[in-house]
C-alpha positions in Angstrom: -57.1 -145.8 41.7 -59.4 -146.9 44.8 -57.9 -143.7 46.3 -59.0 -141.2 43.4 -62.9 -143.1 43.5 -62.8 -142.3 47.3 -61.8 -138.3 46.7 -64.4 -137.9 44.0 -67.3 -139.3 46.4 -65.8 -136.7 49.0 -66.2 -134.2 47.1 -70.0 -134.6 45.6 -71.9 -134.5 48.9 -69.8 -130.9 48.8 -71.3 -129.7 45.6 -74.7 -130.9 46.2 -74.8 -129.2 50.0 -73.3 -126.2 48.4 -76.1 -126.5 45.7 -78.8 -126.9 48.1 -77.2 -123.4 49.7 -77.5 -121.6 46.8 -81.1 -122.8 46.4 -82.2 -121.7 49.7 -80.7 -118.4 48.8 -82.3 -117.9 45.6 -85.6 -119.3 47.4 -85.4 -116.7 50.1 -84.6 -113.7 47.7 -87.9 -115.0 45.7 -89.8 -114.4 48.8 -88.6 -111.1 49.8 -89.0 -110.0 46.1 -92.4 -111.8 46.1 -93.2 -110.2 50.0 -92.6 -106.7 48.6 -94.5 -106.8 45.6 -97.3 -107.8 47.4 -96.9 -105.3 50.1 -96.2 -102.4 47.2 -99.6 -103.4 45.5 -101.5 -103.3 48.6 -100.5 -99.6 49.2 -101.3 -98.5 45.5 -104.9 -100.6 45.6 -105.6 -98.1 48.8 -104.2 -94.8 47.3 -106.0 -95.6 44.6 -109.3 -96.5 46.6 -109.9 -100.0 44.7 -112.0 -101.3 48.3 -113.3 -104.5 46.7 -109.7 -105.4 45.8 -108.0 -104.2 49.3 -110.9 -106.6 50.5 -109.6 -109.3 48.2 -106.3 -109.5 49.8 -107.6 -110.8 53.0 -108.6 -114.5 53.7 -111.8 -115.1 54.5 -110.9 -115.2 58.0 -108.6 -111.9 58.0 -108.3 -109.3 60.3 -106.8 -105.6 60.2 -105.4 -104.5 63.4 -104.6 -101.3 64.8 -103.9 -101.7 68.9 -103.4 -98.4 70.6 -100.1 -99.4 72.1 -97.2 -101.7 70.9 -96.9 -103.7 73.4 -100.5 -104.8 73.3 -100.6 -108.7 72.3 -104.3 -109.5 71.1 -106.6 -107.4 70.0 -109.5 -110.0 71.5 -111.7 -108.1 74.0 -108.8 -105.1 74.3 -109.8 -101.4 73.0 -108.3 -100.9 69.9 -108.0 -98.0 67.1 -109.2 -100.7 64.4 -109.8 -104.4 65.2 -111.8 -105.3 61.9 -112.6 -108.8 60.2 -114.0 -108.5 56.3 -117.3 -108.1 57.2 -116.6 -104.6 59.4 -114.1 -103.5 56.8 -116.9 -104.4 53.9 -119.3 -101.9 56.5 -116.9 -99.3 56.8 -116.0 -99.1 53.1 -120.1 -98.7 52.1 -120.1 -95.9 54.7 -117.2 -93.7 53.8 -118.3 -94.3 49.8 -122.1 -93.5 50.4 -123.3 -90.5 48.9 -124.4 -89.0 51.9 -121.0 -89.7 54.0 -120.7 -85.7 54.2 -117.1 -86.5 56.1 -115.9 -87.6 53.4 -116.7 -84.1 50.6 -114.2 -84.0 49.4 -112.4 -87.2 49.8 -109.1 -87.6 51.3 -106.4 -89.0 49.1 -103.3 -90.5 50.1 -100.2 -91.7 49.5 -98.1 -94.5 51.3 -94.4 -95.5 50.7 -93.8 -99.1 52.1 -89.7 -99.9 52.9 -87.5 -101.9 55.2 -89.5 -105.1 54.5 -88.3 -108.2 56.4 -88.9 -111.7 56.3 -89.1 -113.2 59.9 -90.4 -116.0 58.8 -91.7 -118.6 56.2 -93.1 -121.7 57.0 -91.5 -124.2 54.1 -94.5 -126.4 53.8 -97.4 -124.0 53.5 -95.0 -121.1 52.2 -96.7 -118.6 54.4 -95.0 -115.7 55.5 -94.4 -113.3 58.5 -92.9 -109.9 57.6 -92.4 -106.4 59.0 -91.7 -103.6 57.3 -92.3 -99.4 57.6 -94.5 -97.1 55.9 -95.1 -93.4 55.8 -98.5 -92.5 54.5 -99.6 -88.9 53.6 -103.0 -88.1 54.1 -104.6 -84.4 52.2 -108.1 -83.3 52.7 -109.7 -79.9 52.9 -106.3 -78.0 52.5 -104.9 -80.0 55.3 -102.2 -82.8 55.2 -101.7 -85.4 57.8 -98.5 -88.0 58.3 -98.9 -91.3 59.6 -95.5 -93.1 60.0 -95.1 -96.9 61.7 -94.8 -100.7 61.1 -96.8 -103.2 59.8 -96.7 -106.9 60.4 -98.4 -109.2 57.9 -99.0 -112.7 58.5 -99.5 -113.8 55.0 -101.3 -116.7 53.6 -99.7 -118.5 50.3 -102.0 -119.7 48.3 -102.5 -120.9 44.3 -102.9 -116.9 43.3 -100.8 -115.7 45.2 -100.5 -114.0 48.9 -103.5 -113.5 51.4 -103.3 -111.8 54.7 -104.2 -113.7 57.7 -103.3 -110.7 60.2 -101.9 -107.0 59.2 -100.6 -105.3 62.3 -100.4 -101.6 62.3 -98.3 -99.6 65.1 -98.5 -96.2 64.1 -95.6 -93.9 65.7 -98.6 -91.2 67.1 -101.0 -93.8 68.6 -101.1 -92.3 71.6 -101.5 -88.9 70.5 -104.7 -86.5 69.2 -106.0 -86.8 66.4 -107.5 -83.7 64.3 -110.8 -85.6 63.3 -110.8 -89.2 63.3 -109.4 -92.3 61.3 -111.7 -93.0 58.7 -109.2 -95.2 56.3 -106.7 -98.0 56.6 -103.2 -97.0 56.3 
């Protein structure tokens, strides 16, 4: 009898740390699922040219970054494609969408497809999250399509409604190379 009382508390520190597996599992696939609906939202808010809700996705202290090489490690005091906090993204958006922005008759549309998304990390007090992922975006204007193909690292920000961005890396495969006519959007 002392002997069956022994096996029996054996074998529930098993169940619960088998338990607390499974938790950690389901936990982690809620933030990938979570991670990629995000990310999936914020490519159909910029197809769909919705600014003031591409602008919502950011903290207040977010920044969109394009460097001009991949190995490049700050975008502080470095030349860079885009290096933009809200209030130069706010500027650029009332420039491209003024009526006299003759760059942009007709406007561009464009389409992005977001994949591969990868957690590298989550921090499991805040909740906030580091992930990579790819993305193709098609760009058409004036006849003319462009392709834009890289990765994007997000430092996201949980918060009560949801993710924010912190930091959104872009390393586009063609940094390096020409351009027809400038970047005028975010991709």
């Amino acid at each position: 009898m002392a002997r069956d009382k022994k096996d029996k508390k054996a074998k529930k520190p098993k169940a619960k740390a088998k338990n607390h597996r499974a938790n950690r599992r389901a936990n982690g696939l809620d933030t990938q699922r979570a991670v990629e609906q995000f990310l999936y939202n914020q490519a159909e808010i910029l197809d769909e040219r919705r600014w003031d809700d591409w602008l919502g996705l950011f903290t207040k202290d977010g920044k969109y970054w394009m460097p001009p090489r991949e190995d490049q490690e700050t975008g502080e005091g470095m030349p860079n494609i885009f290096y933009e906090d809200l209030f130069l993204m706010d500027m650029r958006v009332r420039r491209v969408e003024h009526p006299y922005a003759h760059s942009q008759k007709p406007k561009n549309k464009m389409s992005h497809v977001i994949g591969n998304v990868v957690i590298e990390s989550e921090d499991r007090k805040t909740g906030d999250v580091v992930a990579r992922s790819k993305f193709h975006v098609v760009e058409f204007r004036n006849d003319n399509q462009r392709y834009f193909a890289g990765k994007y690292r997000h430092h996201l920000k949980k918060t009560k409604d949801g993710y924010k961005i912190r930091l959104q890396r872009v390393d586009i495969v063609s940094a390096e190379g020409p351009f027809d006519y400038v970047l005028q959007y975010w991709l």
